[in-house]
MDAnalysis code that builds the backbone (N, CA, C; Angstrom):
import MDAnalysis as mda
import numpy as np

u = mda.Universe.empty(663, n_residues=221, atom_resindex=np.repeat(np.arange(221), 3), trajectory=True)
u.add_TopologyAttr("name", ["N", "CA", "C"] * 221)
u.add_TopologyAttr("resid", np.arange(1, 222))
u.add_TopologyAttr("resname", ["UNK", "UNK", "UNK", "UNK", "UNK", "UNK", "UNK", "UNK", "UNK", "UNK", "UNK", "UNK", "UNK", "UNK", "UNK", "UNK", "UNK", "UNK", "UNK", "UNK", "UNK", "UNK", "UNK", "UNK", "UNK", "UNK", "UNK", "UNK", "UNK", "UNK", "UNK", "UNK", "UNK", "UNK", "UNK", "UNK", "UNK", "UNK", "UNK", "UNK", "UNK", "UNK", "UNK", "UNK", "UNK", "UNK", "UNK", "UNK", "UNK", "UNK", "UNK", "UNK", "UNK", "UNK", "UNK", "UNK", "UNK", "UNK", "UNK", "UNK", "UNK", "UNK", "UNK", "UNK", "UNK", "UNK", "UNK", "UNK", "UNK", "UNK", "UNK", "UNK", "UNK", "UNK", "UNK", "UNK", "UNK", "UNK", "UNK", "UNK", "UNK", "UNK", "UNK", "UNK", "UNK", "UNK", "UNK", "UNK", "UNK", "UNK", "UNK", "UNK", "UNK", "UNK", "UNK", "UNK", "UNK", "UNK", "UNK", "UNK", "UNK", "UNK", "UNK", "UNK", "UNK", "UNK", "UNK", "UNK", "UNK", "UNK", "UNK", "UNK", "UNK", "UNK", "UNK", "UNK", "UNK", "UNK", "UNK", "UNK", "UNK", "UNK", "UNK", "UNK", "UNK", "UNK", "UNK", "UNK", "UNK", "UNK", "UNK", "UNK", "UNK", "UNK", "UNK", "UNK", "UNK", "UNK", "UNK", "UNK", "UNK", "UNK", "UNK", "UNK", "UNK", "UNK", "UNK", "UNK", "UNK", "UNK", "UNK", "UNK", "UNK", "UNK", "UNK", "UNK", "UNK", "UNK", "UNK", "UNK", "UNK", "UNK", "UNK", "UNK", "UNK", "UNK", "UNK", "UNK", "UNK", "UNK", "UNK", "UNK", "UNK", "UNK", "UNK", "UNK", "UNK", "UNK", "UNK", "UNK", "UNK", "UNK", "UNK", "UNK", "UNK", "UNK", "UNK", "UNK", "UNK", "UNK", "UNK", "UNK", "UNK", "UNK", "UNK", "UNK", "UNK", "UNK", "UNK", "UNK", "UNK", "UNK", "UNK", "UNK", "UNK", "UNK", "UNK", "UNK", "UNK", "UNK", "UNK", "UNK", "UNK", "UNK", "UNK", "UNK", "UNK", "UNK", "UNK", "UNK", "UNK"])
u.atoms.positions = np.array([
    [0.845, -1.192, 0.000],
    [0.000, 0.000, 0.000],
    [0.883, 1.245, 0.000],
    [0.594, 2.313, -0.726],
    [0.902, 3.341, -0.607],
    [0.060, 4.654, -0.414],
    [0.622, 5.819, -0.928],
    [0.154, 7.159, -0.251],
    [0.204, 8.032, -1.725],
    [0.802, 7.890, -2.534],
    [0.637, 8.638, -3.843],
    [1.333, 9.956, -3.409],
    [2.231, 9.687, -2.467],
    [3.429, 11.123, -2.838],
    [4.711, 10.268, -2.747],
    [4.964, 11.213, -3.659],
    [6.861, 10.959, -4.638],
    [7.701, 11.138, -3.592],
    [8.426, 10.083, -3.754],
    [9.691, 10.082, -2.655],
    [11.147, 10.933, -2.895],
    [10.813, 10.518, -4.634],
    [12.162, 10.296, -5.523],
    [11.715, 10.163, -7.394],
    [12.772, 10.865, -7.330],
    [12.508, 11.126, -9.170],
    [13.609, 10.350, -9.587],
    [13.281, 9.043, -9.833],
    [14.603, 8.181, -10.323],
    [14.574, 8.137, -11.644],
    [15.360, 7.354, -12.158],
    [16.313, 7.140, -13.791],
    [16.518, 5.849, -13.941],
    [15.525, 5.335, -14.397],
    [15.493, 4.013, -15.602],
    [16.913, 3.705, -15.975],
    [17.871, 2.723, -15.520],
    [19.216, 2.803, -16.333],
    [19.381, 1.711, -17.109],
    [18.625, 0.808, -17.230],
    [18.666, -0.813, -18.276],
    [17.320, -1.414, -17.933],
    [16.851, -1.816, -19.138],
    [16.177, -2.908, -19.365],
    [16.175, -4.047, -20.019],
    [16.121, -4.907, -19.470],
    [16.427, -6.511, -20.173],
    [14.989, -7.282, -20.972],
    [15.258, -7.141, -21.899],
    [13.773, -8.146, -22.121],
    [13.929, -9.643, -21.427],
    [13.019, -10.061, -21.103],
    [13.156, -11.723, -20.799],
    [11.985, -12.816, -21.661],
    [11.984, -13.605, -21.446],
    [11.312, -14.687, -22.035],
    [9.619, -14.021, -21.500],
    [8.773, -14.640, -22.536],
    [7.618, -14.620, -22.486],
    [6.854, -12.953, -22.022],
    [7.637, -12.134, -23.045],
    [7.457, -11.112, -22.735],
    [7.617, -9.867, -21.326],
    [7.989, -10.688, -20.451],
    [8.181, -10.037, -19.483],
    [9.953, -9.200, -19.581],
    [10.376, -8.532, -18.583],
    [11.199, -7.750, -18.179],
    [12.118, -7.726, -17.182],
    [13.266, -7.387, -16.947],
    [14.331, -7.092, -15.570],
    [14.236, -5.588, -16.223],
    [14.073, -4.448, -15.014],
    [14.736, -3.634, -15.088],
    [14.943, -2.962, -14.015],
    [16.367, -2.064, -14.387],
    [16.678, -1.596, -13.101],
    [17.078, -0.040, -13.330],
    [16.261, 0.529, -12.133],
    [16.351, 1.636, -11.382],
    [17.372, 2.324, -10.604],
    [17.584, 3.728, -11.038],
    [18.419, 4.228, -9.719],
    [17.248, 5.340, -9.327],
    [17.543, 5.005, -7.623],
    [16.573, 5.612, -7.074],
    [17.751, 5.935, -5.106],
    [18.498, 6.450, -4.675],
    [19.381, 6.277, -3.936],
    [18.604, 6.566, -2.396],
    [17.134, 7.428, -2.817],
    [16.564, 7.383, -1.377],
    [15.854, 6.358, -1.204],
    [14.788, 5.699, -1.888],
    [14.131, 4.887, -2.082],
    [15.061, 3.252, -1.339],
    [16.064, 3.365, -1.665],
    [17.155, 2.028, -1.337],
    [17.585, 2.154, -0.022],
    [17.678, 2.820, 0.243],
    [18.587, 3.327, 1.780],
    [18.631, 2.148, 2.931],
    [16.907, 1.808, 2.738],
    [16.334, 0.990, 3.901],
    [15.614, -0.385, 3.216],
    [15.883, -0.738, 1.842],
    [14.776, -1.180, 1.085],
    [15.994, -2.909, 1.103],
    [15.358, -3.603, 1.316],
    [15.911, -5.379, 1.157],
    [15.112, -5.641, -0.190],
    [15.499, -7.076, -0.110],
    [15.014, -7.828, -1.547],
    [13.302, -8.424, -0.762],
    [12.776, -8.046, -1.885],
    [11.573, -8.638, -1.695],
    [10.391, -7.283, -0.926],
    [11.225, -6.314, -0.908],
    [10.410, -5.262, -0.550],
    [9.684, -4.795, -1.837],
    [8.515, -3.565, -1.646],
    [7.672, -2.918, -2.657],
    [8.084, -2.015, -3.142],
    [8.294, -1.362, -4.027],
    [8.389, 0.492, -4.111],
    [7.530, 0.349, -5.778],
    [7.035, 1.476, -5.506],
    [5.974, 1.951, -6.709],
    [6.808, 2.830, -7.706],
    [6.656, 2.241, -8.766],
    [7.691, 3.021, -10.047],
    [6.362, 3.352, -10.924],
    [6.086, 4.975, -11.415],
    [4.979, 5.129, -11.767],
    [4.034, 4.872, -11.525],
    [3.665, 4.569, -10.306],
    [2.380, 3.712, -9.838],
    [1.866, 2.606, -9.892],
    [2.764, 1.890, -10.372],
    [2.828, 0.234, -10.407],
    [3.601, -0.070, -9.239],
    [2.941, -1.135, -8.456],
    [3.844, -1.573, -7.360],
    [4.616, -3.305, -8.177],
    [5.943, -2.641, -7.758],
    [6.993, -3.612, -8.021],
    [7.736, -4.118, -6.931],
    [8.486, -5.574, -7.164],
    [9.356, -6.323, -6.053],
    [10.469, -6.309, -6.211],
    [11.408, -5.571, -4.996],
    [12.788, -5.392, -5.470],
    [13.135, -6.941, -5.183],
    [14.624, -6.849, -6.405],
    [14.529, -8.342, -6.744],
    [16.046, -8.315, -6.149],
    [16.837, -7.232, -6.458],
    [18.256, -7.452, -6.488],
    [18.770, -5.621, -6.019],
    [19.361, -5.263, -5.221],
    [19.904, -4.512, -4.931],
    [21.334, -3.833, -4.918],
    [22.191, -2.737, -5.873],
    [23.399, -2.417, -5.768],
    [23.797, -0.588, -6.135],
    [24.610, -0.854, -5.053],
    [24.679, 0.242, -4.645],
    [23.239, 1.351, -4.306],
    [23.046, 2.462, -5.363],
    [21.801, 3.027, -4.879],
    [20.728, 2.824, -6.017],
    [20.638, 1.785, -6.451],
    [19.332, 0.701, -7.640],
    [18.802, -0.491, -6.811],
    [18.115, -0.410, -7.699],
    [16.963, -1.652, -7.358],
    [16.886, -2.574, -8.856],
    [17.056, -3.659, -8.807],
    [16.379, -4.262, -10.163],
    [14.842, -4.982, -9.690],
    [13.934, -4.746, -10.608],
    [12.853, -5.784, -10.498],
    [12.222, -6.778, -11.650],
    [11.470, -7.258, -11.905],
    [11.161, -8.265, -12.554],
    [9.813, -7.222, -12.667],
    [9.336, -7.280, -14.103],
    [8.009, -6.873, -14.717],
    [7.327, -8.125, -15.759],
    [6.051, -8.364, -15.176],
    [5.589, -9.455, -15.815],
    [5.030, -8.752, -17.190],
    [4.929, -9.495, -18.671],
    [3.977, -9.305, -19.571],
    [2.851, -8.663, -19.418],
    [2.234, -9.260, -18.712],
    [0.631, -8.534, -18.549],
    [0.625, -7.144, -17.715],
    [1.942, -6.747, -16.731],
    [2.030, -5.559, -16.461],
    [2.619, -4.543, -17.826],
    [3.729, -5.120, -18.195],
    [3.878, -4.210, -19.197],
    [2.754, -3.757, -20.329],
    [1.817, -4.722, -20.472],
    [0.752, -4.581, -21.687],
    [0.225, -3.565, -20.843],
    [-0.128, -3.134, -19.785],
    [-1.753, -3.109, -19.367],
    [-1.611, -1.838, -18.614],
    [0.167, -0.953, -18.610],
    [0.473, -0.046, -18.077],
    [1.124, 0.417, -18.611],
    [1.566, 2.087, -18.188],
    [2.689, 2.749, -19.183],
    [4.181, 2.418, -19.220],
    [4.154, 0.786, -18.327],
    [6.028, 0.927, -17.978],
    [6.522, 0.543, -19.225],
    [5.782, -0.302, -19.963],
    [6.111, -1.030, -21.319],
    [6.598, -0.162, -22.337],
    [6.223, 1.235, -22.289],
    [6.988, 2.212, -23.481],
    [8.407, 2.634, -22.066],
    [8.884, 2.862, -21.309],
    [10.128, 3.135, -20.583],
    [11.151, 2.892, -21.778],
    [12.218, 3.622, -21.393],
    [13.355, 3.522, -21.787],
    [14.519, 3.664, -21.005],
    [15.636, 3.294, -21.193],
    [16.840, 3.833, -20.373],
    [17.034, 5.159, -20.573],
    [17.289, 6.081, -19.054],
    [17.132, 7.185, -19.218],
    [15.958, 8.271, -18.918],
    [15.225, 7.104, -18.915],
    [13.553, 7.544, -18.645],
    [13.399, 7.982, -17.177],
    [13.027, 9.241, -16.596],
    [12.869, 9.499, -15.522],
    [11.259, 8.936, -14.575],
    [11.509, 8.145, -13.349],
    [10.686, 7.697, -13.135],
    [9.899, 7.932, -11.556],
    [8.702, 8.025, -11.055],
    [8.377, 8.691, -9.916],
    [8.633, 7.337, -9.150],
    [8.873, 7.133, -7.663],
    [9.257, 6.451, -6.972],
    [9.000, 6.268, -5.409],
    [8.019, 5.801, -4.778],
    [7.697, 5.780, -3.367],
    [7.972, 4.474, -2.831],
    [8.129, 4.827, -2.048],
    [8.434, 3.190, -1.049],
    [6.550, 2.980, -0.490],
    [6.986, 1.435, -0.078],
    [5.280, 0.976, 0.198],
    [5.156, 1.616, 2.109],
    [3.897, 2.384, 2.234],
    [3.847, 3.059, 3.581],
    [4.040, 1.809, 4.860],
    [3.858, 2.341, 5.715],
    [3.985, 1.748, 6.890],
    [3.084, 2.085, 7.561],
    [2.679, 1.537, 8.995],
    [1.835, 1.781, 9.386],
    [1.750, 3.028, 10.459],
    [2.783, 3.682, 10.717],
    [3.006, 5.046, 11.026],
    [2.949, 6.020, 10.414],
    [2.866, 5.680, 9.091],
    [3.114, 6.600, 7.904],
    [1.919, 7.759, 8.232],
    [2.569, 8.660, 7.571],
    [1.461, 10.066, 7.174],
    [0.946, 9.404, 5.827],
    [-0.586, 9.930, 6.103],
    [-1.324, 9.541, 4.733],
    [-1.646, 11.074, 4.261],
    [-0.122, 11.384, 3.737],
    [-0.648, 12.865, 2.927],
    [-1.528, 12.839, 1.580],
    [-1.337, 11.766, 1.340],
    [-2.453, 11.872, 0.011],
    [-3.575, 10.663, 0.022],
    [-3.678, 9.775, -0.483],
    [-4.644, 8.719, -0.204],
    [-4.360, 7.497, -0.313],
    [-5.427, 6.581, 0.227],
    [-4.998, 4.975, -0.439],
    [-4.480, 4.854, -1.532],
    [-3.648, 4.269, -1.906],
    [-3.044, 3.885, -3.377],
    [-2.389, 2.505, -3.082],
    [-3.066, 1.724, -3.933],
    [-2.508, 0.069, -3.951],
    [-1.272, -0.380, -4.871],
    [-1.239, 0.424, -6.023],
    [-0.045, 0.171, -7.029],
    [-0.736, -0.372, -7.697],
    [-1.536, -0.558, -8.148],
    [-2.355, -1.541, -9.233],
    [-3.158, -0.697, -10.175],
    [-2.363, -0.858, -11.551],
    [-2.884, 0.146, -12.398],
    [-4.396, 0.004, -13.128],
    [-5.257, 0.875, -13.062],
    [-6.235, 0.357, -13.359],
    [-6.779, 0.445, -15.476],
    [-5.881, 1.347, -15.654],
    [-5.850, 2.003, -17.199],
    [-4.443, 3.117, -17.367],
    [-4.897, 2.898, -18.773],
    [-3.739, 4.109, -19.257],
    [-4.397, 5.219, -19.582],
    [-3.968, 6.123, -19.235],
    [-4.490, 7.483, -19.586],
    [-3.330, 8.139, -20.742],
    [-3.833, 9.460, -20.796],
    [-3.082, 10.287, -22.349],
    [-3.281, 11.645, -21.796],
    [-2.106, 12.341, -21.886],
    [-1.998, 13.698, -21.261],
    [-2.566, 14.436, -22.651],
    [-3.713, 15.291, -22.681],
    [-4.511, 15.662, -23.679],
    [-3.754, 17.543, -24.005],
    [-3.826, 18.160, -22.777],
    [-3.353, 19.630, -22.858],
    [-3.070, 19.960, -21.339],
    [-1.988, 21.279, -21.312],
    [-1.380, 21.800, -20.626],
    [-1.636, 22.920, -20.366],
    [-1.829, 23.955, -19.854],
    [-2.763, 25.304, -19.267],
    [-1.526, 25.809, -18.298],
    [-0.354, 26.307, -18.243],
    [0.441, 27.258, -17.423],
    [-0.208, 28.249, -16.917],
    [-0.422, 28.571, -15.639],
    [-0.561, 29.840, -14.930],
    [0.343, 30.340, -14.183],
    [0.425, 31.314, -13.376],
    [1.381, 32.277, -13.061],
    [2.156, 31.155, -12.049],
    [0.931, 30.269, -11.512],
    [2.052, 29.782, -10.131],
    [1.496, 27.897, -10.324],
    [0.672, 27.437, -10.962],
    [-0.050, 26.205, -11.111],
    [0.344, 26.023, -12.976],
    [-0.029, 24.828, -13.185],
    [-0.573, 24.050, -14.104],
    [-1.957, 23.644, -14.434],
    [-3.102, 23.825, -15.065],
    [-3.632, 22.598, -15.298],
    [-3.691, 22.051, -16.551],
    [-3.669, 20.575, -15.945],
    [-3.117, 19.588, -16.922],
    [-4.784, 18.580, -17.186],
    [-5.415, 18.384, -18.326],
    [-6.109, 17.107, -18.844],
    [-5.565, 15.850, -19.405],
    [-6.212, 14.818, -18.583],
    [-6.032, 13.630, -19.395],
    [-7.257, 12.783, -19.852],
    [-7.169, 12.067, -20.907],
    [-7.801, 11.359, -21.182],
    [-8.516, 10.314, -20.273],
    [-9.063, 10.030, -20.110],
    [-9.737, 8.724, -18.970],
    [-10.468, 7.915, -19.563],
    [-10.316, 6.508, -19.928],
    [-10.765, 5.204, -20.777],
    [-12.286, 5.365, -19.846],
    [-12.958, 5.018, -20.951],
    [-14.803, 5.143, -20.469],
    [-14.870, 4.150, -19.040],
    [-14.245, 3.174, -18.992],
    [-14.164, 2.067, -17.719],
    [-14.145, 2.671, -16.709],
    [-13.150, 3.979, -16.493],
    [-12.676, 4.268, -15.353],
    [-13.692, 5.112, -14.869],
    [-14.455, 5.878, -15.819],
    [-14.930, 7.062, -15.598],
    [-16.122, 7.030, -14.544],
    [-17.088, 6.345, -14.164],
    [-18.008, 5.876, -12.857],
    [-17.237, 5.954, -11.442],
    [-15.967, 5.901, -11.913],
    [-14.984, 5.797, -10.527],
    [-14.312, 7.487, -10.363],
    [-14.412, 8.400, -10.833],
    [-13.846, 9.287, -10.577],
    [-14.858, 10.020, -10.737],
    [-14.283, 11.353, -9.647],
    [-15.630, 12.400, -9.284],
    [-14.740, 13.848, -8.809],
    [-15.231, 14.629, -9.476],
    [-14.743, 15.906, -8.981],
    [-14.466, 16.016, -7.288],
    [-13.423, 16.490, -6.911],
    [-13.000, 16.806, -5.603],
    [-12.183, 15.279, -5.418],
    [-12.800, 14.231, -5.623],
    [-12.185, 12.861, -5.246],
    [-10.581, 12.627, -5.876],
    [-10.063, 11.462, -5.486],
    [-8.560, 11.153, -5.796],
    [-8.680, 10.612, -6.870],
    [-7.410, 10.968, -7.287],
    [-7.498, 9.723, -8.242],
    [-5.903, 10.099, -8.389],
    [-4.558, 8.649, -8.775],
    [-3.635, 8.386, -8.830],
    [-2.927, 8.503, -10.448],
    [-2.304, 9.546, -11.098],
    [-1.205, 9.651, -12.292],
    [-0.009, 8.852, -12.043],
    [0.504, 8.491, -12.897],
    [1.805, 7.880, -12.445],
    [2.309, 7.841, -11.208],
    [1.510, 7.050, -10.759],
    [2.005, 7.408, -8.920],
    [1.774, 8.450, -8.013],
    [1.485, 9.781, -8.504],
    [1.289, 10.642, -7.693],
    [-0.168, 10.808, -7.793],
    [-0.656, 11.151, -6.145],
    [-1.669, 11.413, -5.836],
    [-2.453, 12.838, -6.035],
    [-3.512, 12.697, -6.673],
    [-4.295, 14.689, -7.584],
    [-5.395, 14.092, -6.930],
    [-5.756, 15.995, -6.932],
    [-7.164, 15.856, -6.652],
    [-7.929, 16.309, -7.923],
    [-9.007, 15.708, -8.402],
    [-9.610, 16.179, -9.320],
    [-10.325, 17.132, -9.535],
    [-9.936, 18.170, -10.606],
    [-10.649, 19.845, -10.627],
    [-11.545, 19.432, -11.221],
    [-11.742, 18.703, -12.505],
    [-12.791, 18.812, -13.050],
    [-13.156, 17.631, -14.075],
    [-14.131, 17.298, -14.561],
    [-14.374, 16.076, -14.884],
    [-15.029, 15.855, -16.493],
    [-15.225, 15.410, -17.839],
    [-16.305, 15.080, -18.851],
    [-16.274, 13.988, -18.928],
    [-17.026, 13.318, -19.745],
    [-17.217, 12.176, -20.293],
    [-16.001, 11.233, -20.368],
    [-14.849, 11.181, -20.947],
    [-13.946, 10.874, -21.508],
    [-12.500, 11.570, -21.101],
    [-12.578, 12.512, -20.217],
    [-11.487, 13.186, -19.789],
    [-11.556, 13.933, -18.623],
    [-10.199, 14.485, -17.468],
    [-10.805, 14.621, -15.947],
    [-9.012, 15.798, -16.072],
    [-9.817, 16.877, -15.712],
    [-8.084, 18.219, -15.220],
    [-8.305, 17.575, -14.074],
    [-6.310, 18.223, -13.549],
    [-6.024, 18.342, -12.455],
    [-5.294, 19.518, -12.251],
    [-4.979, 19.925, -11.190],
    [-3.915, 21.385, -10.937],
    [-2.802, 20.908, -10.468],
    [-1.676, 21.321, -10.901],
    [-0.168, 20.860, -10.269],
    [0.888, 22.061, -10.032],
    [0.689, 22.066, -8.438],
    [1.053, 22.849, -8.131],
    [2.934, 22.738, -8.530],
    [3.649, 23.872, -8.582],
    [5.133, 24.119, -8.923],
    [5.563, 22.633, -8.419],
    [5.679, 22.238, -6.427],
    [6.466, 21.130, -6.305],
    [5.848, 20.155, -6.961],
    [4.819, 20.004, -7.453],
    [4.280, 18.415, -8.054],
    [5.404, 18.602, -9.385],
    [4.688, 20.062, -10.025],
    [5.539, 20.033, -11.171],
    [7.311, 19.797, -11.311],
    [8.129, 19.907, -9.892],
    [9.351, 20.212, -9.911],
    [9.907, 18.847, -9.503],
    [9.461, 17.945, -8.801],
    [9.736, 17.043, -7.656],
    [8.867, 15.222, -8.686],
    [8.033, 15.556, -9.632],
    [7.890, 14.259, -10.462],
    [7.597, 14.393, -11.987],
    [7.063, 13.438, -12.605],
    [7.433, 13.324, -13.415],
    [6.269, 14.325, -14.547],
    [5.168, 14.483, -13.432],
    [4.562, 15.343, -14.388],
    [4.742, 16.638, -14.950],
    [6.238, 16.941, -14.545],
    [6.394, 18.590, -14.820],
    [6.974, 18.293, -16.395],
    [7.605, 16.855, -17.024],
    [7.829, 17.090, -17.968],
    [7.198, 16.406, -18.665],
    [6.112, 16.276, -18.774],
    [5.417, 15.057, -19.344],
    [4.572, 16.394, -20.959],
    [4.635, 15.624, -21.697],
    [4.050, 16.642, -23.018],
    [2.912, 15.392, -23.148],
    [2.039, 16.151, -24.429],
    [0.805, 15.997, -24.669],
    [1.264, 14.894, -25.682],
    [0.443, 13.726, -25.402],
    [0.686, 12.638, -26.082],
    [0.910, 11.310, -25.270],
    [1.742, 11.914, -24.416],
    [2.376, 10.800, -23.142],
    [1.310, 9.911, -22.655],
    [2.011, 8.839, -22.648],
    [0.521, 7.416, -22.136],
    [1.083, 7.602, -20.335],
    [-0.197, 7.737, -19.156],
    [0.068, 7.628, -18.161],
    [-0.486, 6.704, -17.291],
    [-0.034, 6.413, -16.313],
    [-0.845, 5.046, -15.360],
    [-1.193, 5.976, -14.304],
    [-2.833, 5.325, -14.526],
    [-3.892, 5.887, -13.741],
    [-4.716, 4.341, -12.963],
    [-4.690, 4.941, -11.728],
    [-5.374, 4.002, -10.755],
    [-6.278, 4.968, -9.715],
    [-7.712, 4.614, -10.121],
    [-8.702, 5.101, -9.396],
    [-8.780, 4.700, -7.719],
    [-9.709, 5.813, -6.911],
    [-8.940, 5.641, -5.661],
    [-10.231, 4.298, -5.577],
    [-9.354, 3.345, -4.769],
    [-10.339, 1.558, -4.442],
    [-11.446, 2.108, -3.649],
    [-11.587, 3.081, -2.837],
    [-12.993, 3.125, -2.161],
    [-13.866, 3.117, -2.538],
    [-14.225, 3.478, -3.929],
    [-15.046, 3.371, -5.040],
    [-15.302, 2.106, -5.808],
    [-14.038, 1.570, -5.682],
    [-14.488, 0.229, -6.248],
    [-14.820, -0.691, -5.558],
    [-14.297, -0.700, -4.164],
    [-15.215, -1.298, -2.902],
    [-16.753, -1.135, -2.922],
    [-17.171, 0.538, -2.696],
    [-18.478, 0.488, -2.795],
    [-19.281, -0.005, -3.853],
    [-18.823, -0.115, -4.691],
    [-19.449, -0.279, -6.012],
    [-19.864, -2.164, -6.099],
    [-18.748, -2.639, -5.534],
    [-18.912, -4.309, -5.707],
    [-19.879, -4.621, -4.518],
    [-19.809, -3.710, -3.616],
    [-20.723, -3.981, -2.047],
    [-22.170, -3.876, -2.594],
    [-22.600, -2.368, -3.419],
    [-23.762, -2.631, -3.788],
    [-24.561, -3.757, -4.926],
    [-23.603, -3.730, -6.145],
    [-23.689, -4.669, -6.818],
    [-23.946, -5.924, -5.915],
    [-23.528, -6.448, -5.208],
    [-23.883, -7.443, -4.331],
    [-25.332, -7.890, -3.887],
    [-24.859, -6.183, -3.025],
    [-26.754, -5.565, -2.613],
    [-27.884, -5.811, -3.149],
    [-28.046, -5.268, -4.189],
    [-29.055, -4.909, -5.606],
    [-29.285, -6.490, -6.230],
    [-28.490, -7.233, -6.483],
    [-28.474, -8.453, -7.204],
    [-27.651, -9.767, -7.123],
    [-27.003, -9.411, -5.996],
    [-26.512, -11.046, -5.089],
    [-25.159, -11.076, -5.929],
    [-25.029, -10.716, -7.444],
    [-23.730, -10.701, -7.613],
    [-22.571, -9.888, -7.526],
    [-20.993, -9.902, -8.232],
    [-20.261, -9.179, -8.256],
    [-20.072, -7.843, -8.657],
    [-19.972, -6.813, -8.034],
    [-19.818, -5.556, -9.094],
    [-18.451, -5.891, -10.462],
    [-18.660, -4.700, -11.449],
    [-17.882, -4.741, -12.841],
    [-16.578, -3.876, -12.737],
    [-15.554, -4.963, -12.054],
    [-14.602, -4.443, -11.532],
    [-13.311, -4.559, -13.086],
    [-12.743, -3.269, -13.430],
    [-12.159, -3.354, -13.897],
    [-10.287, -4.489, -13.895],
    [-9.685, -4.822, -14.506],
    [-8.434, -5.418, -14.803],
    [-7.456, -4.622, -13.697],
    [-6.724, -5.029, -13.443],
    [-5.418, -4.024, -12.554],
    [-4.171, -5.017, -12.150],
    [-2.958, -4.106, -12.441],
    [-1.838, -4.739, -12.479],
    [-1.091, -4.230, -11.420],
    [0.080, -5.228, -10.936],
    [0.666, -4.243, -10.002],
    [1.726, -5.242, -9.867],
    [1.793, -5.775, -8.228],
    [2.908, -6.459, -7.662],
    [2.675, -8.048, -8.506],
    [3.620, -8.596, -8.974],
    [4.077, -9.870, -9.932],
    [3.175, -10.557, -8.669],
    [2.076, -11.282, -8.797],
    [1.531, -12.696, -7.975],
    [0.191, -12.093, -7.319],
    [0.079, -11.232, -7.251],
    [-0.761, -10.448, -6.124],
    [-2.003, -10.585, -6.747],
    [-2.894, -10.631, -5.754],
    [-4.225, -11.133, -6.158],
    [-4.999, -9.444, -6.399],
    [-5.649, -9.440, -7.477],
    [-6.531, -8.106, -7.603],
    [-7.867, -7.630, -6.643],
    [-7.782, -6.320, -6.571],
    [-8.955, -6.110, -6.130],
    [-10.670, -7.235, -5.698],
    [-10.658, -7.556, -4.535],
    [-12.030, -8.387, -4.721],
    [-11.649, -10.058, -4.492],
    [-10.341, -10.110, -4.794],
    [-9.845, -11.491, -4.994],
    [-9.311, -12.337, -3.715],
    [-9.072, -13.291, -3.506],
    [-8.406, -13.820, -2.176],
    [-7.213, -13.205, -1.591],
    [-7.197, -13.042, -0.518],
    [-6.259, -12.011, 0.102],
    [-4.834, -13.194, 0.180],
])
């Protein structure tokens, strides 16, 4: 579990393809490592990943196929700057909100709006997601946690203030960019609770990727 604020603006330095479509790649991230063993979490763009191998101030992890399809890590490159939180604790400050690492869609940075001291930025939002997001409510960009200004059919602004813009990855992100978006789960909780309610079955829980093994939303713990 995480909190959807950036720890660390790390740098993609190799990626390995591996068999059956999946991935090794490894990260430098030097705060993120400090305290981090093998087999710990840290969220790279908002995908929660398992550090696999540790040196000096990197992490390597293992990315399965179906994460790379189903999220934005699959276009990465070496070089690629990447947002980076460690998984909270239970002391943790929850400065921003639940965030599981489990991507729920890709989004598309549509336009950019500079003001004197903010940003606002639109993205695209796949019709799936859109029942799950609501003006004022959370919702998760590449890992970092926004609040939503405003909402249509098919697309949802946010405002980013200077440090969002200075401190991740959205300050350089241009129009075009595919992003990983994960709606906040309280919504998708309620939603499967009533579905339940109303008609004894499951609510229409979207796909979501995250930690290699981990059971999705709804699924056996």
């Amino acid at each position: 579990m995480f909190t959807g604020i950036v720890e660390e603006l790390g740098e993609v330095i190799h990626i390995t393809e591996t068999a059956e479509d999946s991935a090794v790649v490894t990260i430098n991230g030097p705060l993120v490592v400090t305290d981090a063993r093998p087999g710990d979490s840290i969220a790279v763009n908002g995908v929660c990943l398992t550090v696999v191998e540790l040196a000096g101030g990197a992490f390597t992890a293992d990315v399965m196929g179906e994460t790379l399809r189903r999220s934005a890590l699959g276009v990465l490159r070496p070089g690629d700057p990447v947002n980076l939180e460690r998984a909270a604790t239970l002391g943790s400050r929850l400065g921003g909100h639940l965030v599981q690492g489990h991507v729920n869609g890709i989004g598309e940075l549509l336009a950019r709006e500079p003001a004197a001291r903010w940003e606002t930025v639109r993205f695209r939002l796949p019709t799936a997601l859109a029942r799950y997001v609501v003006t004022k409510g959370s919702i998760t960009v590449d890992g970092v946690s926004l609040t939503v200004a405003s909402i249509g059919p098919d697309w949802f602004e946010v405002g980013l203030i200077p440090t969002t813009l200075r401190l991740t990855t959205l300050g350089s992100r241009r129009v075009g960019d595919a992003v990983n978006l994960e709606v906040d789960v309280l919504a998708k909780y309620v939603e499967r609770l009533l579905g339940r309610d109303q008609s004894g079955g499951s609510g229409d829980l979207p796909a979501a990727v995250g930690l290699p093994g981990a059971a999705p939303v709804g699924g056996p713990a």
